[in-house]
N, C-alpha and C positions, 0 to 999 in steps of 0.2 A: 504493500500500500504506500509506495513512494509519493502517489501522486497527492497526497496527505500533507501538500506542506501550508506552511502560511500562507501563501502567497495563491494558491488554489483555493484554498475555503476564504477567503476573502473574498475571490472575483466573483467564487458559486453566490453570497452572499447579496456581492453588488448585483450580481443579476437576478438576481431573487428582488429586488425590491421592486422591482416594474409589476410584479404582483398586485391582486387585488387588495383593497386595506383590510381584511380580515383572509383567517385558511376558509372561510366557509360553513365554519363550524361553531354553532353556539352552544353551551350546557345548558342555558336554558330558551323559552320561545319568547322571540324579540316584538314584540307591542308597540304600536304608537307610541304609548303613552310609555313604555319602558326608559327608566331614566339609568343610563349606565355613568361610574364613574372611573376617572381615569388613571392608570394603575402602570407600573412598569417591573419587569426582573430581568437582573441581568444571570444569562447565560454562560457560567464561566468556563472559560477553555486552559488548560494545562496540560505543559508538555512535559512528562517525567519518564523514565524506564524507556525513553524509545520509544515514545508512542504518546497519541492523545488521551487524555481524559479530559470529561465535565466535572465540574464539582457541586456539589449538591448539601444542602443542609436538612436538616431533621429537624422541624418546629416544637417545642415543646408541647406540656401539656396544661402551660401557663396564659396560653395565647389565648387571645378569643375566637378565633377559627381557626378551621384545619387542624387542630392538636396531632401533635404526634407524625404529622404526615413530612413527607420527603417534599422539599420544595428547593427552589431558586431563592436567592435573597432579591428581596422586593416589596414593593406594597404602593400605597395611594399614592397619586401626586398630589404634592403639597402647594402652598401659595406662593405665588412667585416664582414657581419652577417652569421654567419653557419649553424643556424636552423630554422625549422619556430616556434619554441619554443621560442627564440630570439627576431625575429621579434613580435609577438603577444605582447610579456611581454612590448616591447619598446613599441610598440601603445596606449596599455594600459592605458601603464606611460603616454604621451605624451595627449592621448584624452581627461583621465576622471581622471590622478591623483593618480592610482593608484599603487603602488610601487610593483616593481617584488617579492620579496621577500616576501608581502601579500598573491598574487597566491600559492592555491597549482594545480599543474598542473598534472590531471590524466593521463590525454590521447590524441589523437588526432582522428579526422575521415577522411576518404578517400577523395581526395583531390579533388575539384571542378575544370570545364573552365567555366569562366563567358563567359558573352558578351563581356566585355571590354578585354577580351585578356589576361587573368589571371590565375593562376592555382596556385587556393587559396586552403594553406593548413588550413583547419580549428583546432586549439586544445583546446582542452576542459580544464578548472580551473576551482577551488572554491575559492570564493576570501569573506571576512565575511561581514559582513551585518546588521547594517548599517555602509555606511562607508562614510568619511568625502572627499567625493570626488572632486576635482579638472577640472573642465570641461572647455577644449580649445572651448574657446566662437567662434573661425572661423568655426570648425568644428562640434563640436556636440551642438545643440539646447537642447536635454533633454535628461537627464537617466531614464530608466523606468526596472523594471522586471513586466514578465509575469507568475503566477505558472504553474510550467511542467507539473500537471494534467490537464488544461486548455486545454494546449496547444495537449494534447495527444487525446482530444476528438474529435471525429471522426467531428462532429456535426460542430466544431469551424471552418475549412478549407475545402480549394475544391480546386481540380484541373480541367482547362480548357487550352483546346490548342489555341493555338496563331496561326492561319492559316496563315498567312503572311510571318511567322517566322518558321512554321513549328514545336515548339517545346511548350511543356508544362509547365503550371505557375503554380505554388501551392501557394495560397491566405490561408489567416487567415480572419475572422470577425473582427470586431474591438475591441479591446478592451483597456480600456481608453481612447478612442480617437486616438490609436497610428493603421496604418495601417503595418502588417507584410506579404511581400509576395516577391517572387522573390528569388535571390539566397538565402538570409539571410532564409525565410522560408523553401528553400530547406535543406540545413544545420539542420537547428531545426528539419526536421522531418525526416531525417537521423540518426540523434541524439537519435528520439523519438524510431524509428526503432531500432537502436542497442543496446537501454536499453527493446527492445518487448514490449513497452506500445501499440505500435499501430500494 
């Protein structure tokens, strides 16, 4: 997988933005009257052992949503903030410690509606590895990376619908003990998609 360098998932990236502003995809059904808010995470890329990994956090069970679940560092835009370049780089700082100016930030993907009423832009950075991270004990429980070949094998995920709900979950197998599925997995294999590994 030579063709895995920086300089490739950048340009997959760049050319991923001429994309529609959303994958298509909402968790829930989108209403006139549906008022979403405007939300960002950044997608973090690290190159260790030879290879790519994402990095990933585990929310506590201190938060007011998602407890417990695997996610991106992220959350609402604030006032004053103008991009969700912005917002991602502050959560960052704020969750795990890590300083804006460590990010290098390639790109972004087409923007999510969760459940909760959101319309999360996700963007993609490289931030280096290892790194002496700072982790707000209310919210993030652990830092973990998964390598991105893992995670591109067909074998590791599955999608199942949610009859109740009407809509489809994309699950990860476990790995490390961490379970990855739901918006957060949706993202990574969007991700995965616009780099053609999958």
């Amino acid at each position: 997988m030579s063709i895995l360098t920086l300089d490739f998932i950048t340009h997959k990236l760049s050319e991923a933005q001429n994309t529609a502003d959303t994958d298509g995809y909402a968790e829930i059904e989108i209403q006139a009257s549906t008022t979403l808010r405007s939300a960002a995470v950044l997608l973090p890329l690290t190159y260790f052992q030879n290879e790519w990994h994402i990095l990933f956090t585990r929310r506590t069970d201190k938060v007011e949503s998602h407890k417990g679940q695997v996610s991106f560092p992220g959350g609402a835009t604030e006032e004053g903030e103008t991009s969700a370049e912005e917002t991602a780089l502050r959560e960052v700082h704020e969750e795990i410690g890590v300083l804006p100016n460590h990010v290098n930030v390639i790109g972004r993907l087409s923007n999510m509606i969760t459940i909760s009423k959101y319309r999360v832009s996700p963007i993609v950075g490289v931030i280096p590895f290892p790194y002496a991270f700072k982790i707000q004990n209310v919210e993030v429980a652990r830092v973990f990376t998964i390598p991105l070949l893992w995670l591109a094998e067909r074998n590791n995920y599955w999608e199942f619908t949610l009859h109740d709900r009407n809509r489809t979950v994309i699950a990860y197998h476990p790995y490390d003990g961490e379970l990855l599925w739901g918006a957060t997995a949706r993202m990574t294999v969007n991700f995965l998609k616009t780099l053609e590994l999958i």
